[in-house]
C-alpha positions in Angstrom: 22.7 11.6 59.2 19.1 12.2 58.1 20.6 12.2 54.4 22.3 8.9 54.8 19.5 7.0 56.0 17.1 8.2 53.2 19.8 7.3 50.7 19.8 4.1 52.6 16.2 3.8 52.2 16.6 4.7 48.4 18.8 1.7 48.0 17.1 -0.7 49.8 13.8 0.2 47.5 15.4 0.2 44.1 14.8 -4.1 43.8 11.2 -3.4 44.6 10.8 -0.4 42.5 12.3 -2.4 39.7 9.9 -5.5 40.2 6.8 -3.7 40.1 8.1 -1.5 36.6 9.5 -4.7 35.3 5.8 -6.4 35.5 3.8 -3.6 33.4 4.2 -3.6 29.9 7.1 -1.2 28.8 6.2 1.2 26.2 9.1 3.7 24.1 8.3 7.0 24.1 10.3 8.1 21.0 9.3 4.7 19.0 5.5 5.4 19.8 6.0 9.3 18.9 7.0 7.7 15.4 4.1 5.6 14.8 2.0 8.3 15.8 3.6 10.8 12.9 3.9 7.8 10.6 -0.2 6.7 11.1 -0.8 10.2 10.0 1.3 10.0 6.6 -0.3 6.7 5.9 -3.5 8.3 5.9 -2.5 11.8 4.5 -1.3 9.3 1.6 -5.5 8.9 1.2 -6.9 11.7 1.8 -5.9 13.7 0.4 -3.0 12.4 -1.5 -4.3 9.8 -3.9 -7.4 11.5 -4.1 -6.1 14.3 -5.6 -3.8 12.4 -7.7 -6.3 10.2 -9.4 -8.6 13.0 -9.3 -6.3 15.2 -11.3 -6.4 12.4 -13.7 -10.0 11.4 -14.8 -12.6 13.9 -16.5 -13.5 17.3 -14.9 -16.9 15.3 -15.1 -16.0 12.4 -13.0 -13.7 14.5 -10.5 -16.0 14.4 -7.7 -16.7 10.8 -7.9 -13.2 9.6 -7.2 -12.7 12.0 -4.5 -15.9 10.6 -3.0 -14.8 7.3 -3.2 -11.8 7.6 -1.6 -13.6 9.5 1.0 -16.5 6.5 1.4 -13.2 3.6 1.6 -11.5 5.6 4.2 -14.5 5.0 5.9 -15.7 1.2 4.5 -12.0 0.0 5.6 -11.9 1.6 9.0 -15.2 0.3 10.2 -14.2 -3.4 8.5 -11.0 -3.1 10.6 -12.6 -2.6 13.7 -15.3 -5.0 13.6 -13.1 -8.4 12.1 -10.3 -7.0 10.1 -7.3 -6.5 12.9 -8.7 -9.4 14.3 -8.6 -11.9 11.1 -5.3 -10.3 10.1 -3.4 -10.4 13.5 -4.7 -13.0 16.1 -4.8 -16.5 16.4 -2.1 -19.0 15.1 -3.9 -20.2 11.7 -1.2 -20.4 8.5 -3.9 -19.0 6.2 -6.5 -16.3 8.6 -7.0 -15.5 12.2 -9.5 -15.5 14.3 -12.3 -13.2 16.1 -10.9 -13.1 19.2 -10.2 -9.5 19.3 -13.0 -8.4 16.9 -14.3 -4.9 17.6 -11.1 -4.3 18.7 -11.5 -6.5 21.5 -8.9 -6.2 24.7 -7.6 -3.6 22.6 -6.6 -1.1 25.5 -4.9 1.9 26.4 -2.7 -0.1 28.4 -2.5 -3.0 25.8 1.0 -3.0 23.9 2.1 -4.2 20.5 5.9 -5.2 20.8 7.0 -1.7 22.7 4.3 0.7 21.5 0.7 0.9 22.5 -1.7 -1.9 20.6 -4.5 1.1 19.7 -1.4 3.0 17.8 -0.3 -0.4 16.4 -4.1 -1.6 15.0 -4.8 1.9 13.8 -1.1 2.5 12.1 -2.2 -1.2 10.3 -5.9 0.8 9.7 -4.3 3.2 7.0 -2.9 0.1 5.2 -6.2 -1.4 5.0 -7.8 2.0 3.5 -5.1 2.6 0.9 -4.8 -0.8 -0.7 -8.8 -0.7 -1.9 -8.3 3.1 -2.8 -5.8 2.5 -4.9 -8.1 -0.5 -7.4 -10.3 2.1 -7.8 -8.2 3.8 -10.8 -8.5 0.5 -12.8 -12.5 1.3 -13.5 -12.4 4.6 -12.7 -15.3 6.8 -14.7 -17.6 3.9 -15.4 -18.7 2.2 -12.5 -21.7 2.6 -10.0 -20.8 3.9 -6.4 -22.6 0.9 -4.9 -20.8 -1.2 -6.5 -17.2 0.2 -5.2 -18.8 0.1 -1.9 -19.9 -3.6 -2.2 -16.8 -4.7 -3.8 -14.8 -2.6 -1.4 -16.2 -4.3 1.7 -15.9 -7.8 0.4 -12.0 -7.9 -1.0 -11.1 -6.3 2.2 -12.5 -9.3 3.9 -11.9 -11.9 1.2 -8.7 -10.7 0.2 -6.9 -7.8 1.8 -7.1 -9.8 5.6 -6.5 -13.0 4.5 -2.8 -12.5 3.0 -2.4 -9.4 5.6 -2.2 -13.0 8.0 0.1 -14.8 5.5 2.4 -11.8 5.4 2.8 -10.4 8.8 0.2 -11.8 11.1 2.4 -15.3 11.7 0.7 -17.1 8.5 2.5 -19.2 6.3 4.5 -16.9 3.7 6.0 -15.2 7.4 7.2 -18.4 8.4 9.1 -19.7 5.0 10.8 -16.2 5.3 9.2 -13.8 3.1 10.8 -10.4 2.5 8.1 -8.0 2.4 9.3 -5.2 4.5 6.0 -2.9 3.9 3.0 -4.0 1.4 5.0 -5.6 -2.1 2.9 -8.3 -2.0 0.1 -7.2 1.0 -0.3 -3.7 -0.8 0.5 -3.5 -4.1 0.4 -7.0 -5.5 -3.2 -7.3 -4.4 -4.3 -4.0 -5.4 -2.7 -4.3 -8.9 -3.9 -7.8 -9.7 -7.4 -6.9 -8.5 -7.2 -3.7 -10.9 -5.6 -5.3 -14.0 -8.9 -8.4 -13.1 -11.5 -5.8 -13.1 -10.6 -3.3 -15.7 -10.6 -6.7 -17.8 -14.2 -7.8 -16.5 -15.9 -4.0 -16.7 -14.5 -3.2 -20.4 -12.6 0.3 -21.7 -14.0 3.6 -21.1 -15.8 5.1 -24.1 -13.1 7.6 -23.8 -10.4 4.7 -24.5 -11.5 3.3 -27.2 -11.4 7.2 -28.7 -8.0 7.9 -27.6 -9.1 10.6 -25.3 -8.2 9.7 -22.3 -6.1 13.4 -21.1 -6.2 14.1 -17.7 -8.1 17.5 -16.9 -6.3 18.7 -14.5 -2.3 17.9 -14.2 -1.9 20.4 -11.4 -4.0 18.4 -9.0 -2.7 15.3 -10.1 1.2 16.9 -8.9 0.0 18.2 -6.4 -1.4 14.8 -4.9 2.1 12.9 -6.3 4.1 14.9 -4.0 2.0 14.2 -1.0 2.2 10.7 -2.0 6.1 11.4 -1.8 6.0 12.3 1.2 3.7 10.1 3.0 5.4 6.9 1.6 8.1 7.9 4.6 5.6 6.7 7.1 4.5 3.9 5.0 7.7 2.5 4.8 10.1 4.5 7.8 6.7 3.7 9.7 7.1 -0.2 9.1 9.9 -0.3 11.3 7.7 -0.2 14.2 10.3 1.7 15.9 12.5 5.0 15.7 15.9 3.9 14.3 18.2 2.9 12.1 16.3 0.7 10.0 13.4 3.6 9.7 15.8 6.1 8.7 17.6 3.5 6.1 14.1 2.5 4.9 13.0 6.1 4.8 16.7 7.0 2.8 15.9 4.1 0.5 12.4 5.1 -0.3 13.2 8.7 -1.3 16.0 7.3 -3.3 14.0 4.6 -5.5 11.4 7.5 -5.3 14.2 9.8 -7.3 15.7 7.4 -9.2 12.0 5.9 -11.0 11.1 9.6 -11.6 14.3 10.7 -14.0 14.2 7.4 -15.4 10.6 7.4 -16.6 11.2 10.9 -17.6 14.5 10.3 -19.6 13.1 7.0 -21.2 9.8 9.5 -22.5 12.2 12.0 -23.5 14.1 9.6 -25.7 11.3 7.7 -26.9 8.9 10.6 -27.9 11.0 13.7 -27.8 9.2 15.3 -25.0 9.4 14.8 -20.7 6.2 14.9 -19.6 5.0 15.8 -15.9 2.8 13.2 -15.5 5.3 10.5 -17.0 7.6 11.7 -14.7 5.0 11.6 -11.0 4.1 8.0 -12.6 7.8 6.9 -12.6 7.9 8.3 -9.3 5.0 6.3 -8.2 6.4 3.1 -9.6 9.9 3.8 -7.6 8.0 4.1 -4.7 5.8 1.0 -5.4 9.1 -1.1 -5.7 10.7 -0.1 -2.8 8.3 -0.5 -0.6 8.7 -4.6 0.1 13.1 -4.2 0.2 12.8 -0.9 2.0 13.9 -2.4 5.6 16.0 -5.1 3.3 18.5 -3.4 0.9 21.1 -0.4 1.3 21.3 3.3 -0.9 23.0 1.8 -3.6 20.5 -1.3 -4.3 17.6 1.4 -3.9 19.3 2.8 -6.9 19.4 -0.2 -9.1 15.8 -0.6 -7.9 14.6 2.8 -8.4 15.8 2.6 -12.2 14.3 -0.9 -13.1 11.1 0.2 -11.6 11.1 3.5 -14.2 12.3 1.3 -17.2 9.9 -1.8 -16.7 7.1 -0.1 -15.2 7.1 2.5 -18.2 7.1 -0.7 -20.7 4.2 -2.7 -18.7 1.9 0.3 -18.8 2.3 0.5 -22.6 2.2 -3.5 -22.7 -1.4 -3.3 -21.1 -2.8 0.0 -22.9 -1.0 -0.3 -26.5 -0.4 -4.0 -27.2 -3.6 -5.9 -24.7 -5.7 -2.6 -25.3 -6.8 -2.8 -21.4 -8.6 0.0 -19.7 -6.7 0.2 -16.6 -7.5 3.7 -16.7 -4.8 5.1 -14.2 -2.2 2.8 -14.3 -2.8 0.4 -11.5 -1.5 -3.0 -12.7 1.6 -2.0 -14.9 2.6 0.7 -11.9 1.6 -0.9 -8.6 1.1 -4.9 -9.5 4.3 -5.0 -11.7 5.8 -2.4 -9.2 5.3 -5.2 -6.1 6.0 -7.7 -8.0 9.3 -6.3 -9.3 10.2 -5.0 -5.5 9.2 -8.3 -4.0 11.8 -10.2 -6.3 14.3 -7.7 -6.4 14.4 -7.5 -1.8 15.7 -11.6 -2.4 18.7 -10.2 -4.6 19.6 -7.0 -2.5 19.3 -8.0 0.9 22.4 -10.4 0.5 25.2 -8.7 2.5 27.9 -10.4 -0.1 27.1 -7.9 -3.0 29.3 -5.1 -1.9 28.5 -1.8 -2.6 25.0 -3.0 -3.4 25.0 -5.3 -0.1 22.1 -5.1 2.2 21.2 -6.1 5.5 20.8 -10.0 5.0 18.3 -12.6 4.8 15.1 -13.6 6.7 16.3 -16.4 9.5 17.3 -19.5 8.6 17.7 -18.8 4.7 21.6 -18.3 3.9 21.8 -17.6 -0.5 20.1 -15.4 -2.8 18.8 -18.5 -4.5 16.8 -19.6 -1.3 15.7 -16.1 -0.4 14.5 -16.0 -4.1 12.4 -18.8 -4.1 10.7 -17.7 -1.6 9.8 -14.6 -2.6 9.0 -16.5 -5.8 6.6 -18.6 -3.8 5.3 -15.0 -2.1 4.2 -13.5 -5.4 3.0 -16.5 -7.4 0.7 -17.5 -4.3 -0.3 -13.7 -3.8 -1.2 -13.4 -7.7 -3.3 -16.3 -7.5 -5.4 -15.6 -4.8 -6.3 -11.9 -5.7 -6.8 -12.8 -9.1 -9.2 -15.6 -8.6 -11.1 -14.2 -5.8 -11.3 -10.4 -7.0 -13.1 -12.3 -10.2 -15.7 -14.3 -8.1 -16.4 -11.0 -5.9 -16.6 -9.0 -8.8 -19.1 -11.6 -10.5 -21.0 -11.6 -7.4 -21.1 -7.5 -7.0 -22.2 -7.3 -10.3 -25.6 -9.7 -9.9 -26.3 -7.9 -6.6 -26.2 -4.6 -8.1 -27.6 -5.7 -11.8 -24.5 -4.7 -13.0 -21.6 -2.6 -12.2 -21.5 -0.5 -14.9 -23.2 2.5 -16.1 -25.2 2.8 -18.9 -23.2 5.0 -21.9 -25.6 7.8 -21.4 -24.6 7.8 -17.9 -21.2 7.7 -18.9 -21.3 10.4 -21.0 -23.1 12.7 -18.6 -20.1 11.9 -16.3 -20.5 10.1 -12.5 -20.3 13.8 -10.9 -24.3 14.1 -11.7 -25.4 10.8 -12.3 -24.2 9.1 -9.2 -24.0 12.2 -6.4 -25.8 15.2 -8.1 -23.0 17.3 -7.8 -20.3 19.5 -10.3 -16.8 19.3 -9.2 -16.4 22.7 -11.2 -19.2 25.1 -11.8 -17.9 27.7 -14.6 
């Protein structure tokens, strides 16, 4: 009897316990466990991954200064994204930038949510975009510029660029609501970062190095060592973009590590043919350039479109980057524009084509809403990079304009240059032999 009557009462309290649970925000355990993991690849992409990697390819003299300037954006970009960059990128309804309404991180809780995980996890997981994306213009003037001038250029492109098409993109701006594929930073990441890099290594002028032909990086082991935790990091960049542990993360996490493959033995068989000899770092650059490709189809397109992308990536990206060195005779001293901007541009056109699900074995996993043939989805992707291009480029020049008449310059002087940005800038030896 005293059984029955409890599971009587059970019963009866099951609508009420339902109610209450029904008016709190729900958030997934597993899809919040994921962001967690993923937030910390993002970042471990940083610090130390593309630290190391660009390290690895500058002067033992300049070593420590790239590390230290990774170091100081990590730092730049977090603050920025606390005090108006979440905010201008993901509030308010405007079609071109938010608002302030949740500067400082305002209403920002522990009990806050973002879709079904926990709005802190979802601002900082967006955090790690914001400090890669400025990190990774820094290899386009690498060895030659003055550390307050990265930091001064650093702070304003983040606000003047980096939020501002962060909205368009994904924060219910203009480009989101024609139907723009970009599944994880094509145009956001890597279109930005690579026209700002191919617009300042223009404005700053070749190393003194470059216009030597000594430009060998001084230490290829570090410069591995950082690809491969790129490699693996770029699985919360992209498997991380889902927002959510499931099928499309482990798809886009498949397709990443396939392009990833695919751009390395391409760059490395193209290098082999063309000059008789594989080399490690053509073959971490292809893989680079795979990765950079991907990254907008990578929630978009199935295994066998990564493949096709993963191989354009290696073939074009390997031709840009001797388009910009050989033939225009541009500094971009690590390979930004021609690996990252042509990269995101590439993977940003290509996500229109292999998203169809009428392409058989190459289908993917359709369209944005409301957009039913490759020739729709394609011009508005079109629309996505030419709009994205424009912006960065014009804006990165005025910033960089203005940076350079508030620091009297942004360049070193050629003694300084010579002496190397370890000493002249930071008083420091990355080696001492």
């Amino acid at each position: 009897m005293k059984k029955a009557t409890l599971a009587a009462l059970s019963i009866a309290l099951l609508p009420l316990t339902a109610s209450a649970t029904d008016a709190e925000p729900l958030i997934n355990g597993a899809n919040t466990a994921w962001i967690l993991t993923s937030t910390a690849l993002v970042l471990f992409m940083t610090l130390p991954g593309l630290a190391l990697f660009y390290g690895g390819l500058v002067k033992s003299r300049n070593i420590l200064s790239i590390l230290m300037q990774c170091f100081a954006i990590t730092g730049i970009a977090s603050i920025f994204w606390l005090v108006a960059g979440y905010s201008l990128a993901f509030s308010g309804d405007g079609a071109f930038i938010g608002d302030l309404s949740k500067a400082f991180f305002s209403g920002v809780t522990k009990g806050s949510v973002s879709g079904d995980i926990p709005e802190p996890l979802f601002a900082l997981f967006q955090m790690t975009f914001a400090v890669i994306t400025p990190a990774l213009i820094i290899g386009a003037f690498a060895e030659r510029i003055k550390f307050s001038s990265v930091l001064i250029f650093s702070i304003l492109w983040l606000f003047f660029v980096y939020a501002p098409i962060t909205h368009w993109v994904w924060g219910g701006g203009w480009l989101q609501d024609m139907g723009l594929l970009d599944y994880a930073g094509g145009t956001v990441v890597h279109i930005t970062a690579g026209v700002a890099a191919l617009v300042t290594a223009i404005m700053i002028g070749p190393r003194k190095s470059f216009i030597r032909g000594n430009t060998a990086p001084h230490n290829m082991t570090m410069t591995i060592t950082g690809a491969g935790m790129l490699w693996v990091g770029w699985f919360g960049f992209n498997g991380g973009s889902a927002l959510a542990a499931n099928g499309d993360a482990a798809m886009a996490m498949l397709v990443t590590h396939i392009s990833a493959a695919t751009g390395a033995l391409t760059w490395m068989c193209y290098e082999w043919v063309k000059y008789g000899k594989p080399t490690a770092l053509g073959t971490v650059t292809g893989m680079v350039a795979g990765l950079g490709t991907i990254t907008p189809a990578s929630g978009f397109v199935g295994p066998a479109g990564a493949l096709v992308i993963g191989l354009l990536a290696g073939i074009v990206c390997f031709n840009a980057t001797l388009l910009i060195k050989q033939k225009f005779k541009i500094d971009d001293s690590l390979d930004v524009f021609p690996v990252h901007g042509v990269g995101g541009i590439l993977g940003t056109f290509l996500a229109g084509i292999f998203a169809s699900t009428e392409l058989g074995l190459f289908s993917g996993h359709g369209f944005a809403d409301g957009i039913e043939s490759i020739s729709q989805q394609l011009g508005v992707q079109v629309i996505g990079i030419v709009a994205t291009f424009v912006y960065t480029a014009i804006v990165t020049y005025i910033l960089f304009k203005l940076v350079g008449m508030m620091t009297n310059g942004v360049r070193v002087t050629e003694d300084e240059e010579s002496q190397g940005l370890d000493i002249v800038d930071h008083e420091e030896r990355g080696y001492d032999l």
